[in-house]
C-alpha positions as CSV (number, residue, x, y, z in Angstrom):
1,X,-7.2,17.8,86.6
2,X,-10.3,19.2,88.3
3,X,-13.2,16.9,88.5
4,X,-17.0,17.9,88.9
5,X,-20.6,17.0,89.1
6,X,-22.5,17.5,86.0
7,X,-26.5,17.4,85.6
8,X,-27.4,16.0,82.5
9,X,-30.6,17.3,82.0
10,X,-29.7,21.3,83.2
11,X,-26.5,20.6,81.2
12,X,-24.8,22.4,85.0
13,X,-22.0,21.9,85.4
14,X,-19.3,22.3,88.9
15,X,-15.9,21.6,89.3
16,X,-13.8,21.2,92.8
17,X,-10.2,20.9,94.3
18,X,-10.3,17.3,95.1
19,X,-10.8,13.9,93.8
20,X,-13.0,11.8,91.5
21,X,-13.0,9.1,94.4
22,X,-13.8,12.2,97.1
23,X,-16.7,13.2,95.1
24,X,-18.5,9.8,94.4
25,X,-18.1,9.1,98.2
26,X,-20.4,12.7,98.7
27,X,-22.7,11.9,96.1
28,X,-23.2,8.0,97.5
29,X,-23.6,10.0,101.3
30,X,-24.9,13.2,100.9
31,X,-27.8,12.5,103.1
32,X,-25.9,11.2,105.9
33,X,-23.2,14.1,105.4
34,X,-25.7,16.6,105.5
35,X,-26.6,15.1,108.8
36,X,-23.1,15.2,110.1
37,X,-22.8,19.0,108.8
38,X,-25.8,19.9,110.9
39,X,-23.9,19.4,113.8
40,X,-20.5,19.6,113.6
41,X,-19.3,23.4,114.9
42,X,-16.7,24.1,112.3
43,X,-18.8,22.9,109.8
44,X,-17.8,21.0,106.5
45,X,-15.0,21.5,103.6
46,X,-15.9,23.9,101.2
47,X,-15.8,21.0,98.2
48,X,-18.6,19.4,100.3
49,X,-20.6,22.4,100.9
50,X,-20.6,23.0,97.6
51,X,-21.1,19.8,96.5
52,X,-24.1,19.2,98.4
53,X,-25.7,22.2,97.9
54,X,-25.5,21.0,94.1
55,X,-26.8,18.0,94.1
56,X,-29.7,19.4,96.2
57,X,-30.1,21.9,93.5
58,X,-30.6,18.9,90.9
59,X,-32.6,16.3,92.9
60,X,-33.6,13.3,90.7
61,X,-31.5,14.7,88.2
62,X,-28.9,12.1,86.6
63,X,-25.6,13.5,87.8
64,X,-22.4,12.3,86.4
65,X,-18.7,12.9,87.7
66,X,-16.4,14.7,84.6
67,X,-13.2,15.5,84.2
68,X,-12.4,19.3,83.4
């Protein structure tokens, strides 16, 4: 099953190809990964582009990890 971030107050959702524990480890890291990203010449995984560029979209949003 796909899982995703979810905003509860936009009601947004996203879903990605990888797992639940993959995405809580982005969410608890996302500034540091940014960071890294910045960087690194071949740039990051899609499902962490993505990812972050979501949860920049919903900052001090509460954002939960669902299940599709």
């Amino acid at each position: 099953m796909p899982f995703g971030y979810h905003c509860e107050e936009c009601e947004d959702a996203l879903f990605f190809t990888t797992t639940r524990s993959e995405l809580q480890w982005l969410k608890r890291r996302a500034h540091i990964v940014a960071e890294v990203g910045k960087h690194m010449s071949t740039g990051l995984d899609a499902w962490m582009d993505e990812g972050l560029e979501f949860l920049e979209k919903h900052p001090g949003h509460s954002i939960v990890i669902t299940e599709k």
